[in-house]
N, C-alpha and C positions, 0 to 999 in steps of 0.2 A: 730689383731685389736688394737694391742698398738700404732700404727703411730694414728688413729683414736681419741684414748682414749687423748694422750698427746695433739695432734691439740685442742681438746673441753677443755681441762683440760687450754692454753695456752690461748683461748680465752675468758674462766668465766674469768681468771686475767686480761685480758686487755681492762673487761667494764668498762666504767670509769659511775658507778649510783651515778647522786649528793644525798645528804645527804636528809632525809626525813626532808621537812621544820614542823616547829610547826605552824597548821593551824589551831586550836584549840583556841591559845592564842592572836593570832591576827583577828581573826574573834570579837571573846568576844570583845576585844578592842574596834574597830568602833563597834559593834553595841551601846555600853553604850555611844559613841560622837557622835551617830545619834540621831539628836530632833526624838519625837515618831510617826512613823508615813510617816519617811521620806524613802527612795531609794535611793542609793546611787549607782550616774548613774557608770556605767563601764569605766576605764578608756582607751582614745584615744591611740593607737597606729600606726605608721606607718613601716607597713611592709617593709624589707627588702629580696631579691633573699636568702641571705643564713637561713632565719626565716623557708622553706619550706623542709632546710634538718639537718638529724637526728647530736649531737654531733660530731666531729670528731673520735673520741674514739668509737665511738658506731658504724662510719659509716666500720673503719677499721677490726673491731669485725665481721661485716656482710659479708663484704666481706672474710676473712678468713672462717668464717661458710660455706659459700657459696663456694667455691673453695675446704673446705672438703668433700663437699655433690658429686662436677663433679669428684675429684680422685676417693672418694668411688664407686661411681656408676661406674667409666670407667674403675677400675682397679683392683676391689672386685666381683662385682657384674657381670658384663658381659664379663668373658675369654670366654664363647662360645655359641653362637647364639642358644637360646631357653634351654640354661638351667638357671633358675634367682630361683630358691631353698635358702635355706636361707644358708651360710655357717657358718659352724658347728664351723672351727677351722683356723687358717689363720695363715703357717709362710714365712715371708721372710728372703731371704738371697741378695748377692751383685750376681744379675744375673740371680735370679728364686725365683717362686714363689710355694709355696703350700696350698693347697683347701681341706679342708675336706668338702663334701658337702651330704644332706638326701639326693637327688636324681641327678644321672649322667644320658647321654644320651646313644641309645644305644651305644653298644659295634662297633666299624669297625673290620671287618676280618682283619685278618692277613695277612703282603704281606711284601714283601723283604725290608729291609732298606736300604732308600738312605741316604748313608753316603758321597756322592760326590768323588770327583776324588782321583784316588789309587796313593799313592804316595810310597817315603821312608822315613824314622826317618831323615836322611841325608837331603832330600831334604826339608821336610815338613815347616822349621823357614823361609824358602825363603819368603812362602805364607803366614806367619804366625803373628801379632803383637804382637807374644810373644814369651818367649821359651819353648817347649812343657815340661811335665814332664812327666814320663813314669816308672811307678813300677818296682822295680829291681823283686818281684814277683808278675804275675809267669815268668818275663822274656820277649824277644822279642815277640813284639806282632805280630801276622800269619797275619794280614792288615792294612797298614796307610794310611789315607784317610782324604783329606783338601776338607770344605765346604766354601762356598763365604759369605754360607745363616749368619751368624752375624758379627757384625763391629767388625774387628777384625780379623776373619775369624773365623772358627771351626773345630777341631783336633779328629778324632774316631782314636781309639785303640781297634781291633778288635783281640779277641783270641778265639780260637775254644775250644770245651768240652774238658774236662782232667778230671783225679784225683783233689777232690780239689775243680775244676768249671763245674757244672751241667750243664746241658744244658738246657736253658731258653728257656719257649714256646715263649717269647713275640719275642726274636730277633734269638733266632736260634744256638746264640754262649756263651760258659761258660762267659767270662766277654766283656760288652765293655765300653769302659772308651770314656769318651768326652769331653772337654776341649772349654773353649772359656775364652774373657776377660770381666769379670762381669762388670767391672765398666763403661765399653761402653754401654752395654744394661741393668739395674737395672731390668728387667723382662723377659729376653729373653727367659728362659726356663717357663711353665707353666705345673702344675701338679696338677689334679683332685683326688682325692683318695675318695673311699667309705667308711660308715662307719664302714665297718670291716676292714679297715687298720691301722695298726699302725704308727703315726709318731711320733717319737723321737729327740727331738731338743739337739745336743752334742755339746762337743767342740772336735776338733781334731786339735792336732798338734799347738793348740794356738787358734786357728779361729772359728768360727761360722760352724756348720755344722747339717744335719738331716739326719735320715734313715726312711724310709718307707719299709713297709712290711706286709706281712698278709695276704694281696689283693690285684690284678692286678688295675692301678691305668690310669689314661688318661695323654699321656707324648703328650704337642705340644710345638708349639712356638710363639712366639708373633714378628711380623717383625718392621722392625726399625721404617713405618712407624704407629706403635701403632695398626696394624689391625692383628687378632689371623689367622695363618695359617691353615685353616681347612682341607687344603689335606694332611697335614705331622700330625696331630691328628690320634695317634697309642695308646696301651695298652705297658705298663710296669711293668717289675717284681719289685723283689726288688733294691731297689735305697738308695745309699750313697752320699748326695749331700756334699761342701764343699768349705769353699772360703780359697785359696790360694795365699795372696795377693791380688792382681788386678784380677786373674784366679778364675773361676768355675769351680772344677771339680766334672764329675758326673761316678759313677762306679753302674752299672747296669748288675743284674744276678740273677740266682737260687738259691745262699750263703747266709749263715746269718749273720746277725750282724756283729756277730766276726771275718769271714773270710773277709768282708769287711773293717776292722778296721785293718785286719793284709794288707792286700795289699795298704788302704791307707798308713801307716806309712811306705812301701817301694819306695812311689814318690819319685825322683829323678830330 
């Protein structure tokens, strides 16, 4: 809620309230230079088109107010159709969002992730607007797979269970890492979390970053054009979000913390 707090805090500064006149001291005046007894008719004015609107200063305040109220509403309040619950806790980063919210919808079963077309490490920058990064641990990852779905495109790094990497209910496989370029879509990732989750707002490797955990959390997407993808609306375990430059990256699994904080500092 701080984008919200500094908008309101930017706009009490830029009312421009004229000064309380002293109307006290001029009222007394004319009444003592009115004979007793008289009225002192109201004086003739001729209106002018800009008489009927508010200060300059006041009208640009309004509309700022007014332009925080359509973000708030279109970008706080509604990521998905009939859940409007008050949220709890709210962080952003360059490319996704996070929701702590008292009540989520239900839960969708579980079903196979479409991560889009299989590629290689090799092929994958062809399709790419960026250059992928890819953790020296735990090493080559078992699937590379390019999506269309963000501007930009989007990069999964799929590795199976090991030592190390549990096997997550939510997708099947010890780690999978996803990659896109944040600064094209400032929301493209969207993430619900209950209030038994924990989110943790870090810094790694220089940047802005968060971890979520504790509680399975609602992972979707928001498409370029501003409308929430509700058939790609899945559950997620724990999640390491993370801006890397211009890149988002997101490392998702059954690890905690600290295994995720060791395989972030092996990108590459």
């Amino acid at each position: 809620m701080r984008d919200l707090e500094q908008t309101l805090t930017r706009i009490g500064q830029e009312l421009d309230w004229p000064e309380t006149p002293d109307l006290a001291s001029s009222v007394t005046a004319r009444l003592h230079a009115m004979p007793t007894g008289a009225v002192e008719p109201a004086p003739r004015r001729r209106f002018r088109p800009g008489d009927l609107l508010p200060p300059a200063g006041f009208r640009r305040a309004l509309v700022l107010a007014l332009v925080s109220l359509l973000v708030l509403s279109g970008a706080v309040f509604a990521a998905v159709p009939g859940v409007r619950d008050a949220v709890l806790e709210f962080v952003g980063l360059q490319g996704a969002t996070i929701e702590r919210r008292e009540v989520l919808p239900p839960a969708p079963p579980l079903r196979a992730l479409d991560l889009g077309t299989r590629t290689t490490l090799a092929d994958a920058p062809d399709r790419l607007a960026f250059d992928p990064l890819v953790p020296a641990d735990p090493g080559e990852p078992d699937g590379v797979y390019v999506s269309e779905r963000a501007p930009g495109g989007e990069l999964s790094l799929a590795y199976r269970a090991r030592p190390g990497l549990p096997r997550a209910r939510t997708t099947g496989l010890g780690l999978l890492v996803t990659e896109i370029r944040g600064d094209l879509m400032p929301d493209f990732f969207q993430k619900l979390a209950p209030q038994a989750a924990t989110i943790e707002q870090l810094t790694v490797a220089g940047e802005p970053a968060a971890w979520i955990e504790g509680a399975e959390h609602f992972f979707f997407y928001r498409a370029p054009s501003g409308e929430v993808v509700e058939d790609e609306l899945r559950l997620a375990q724990n999640v390491l979000l993370m801006q890397r430059g211009r890149l988002l990256v997101r490392l998702e699994g059954a690890f905690d913390r600290d295994r995720a904080l060791e395989i972030a500092a092996s990108l590459h």
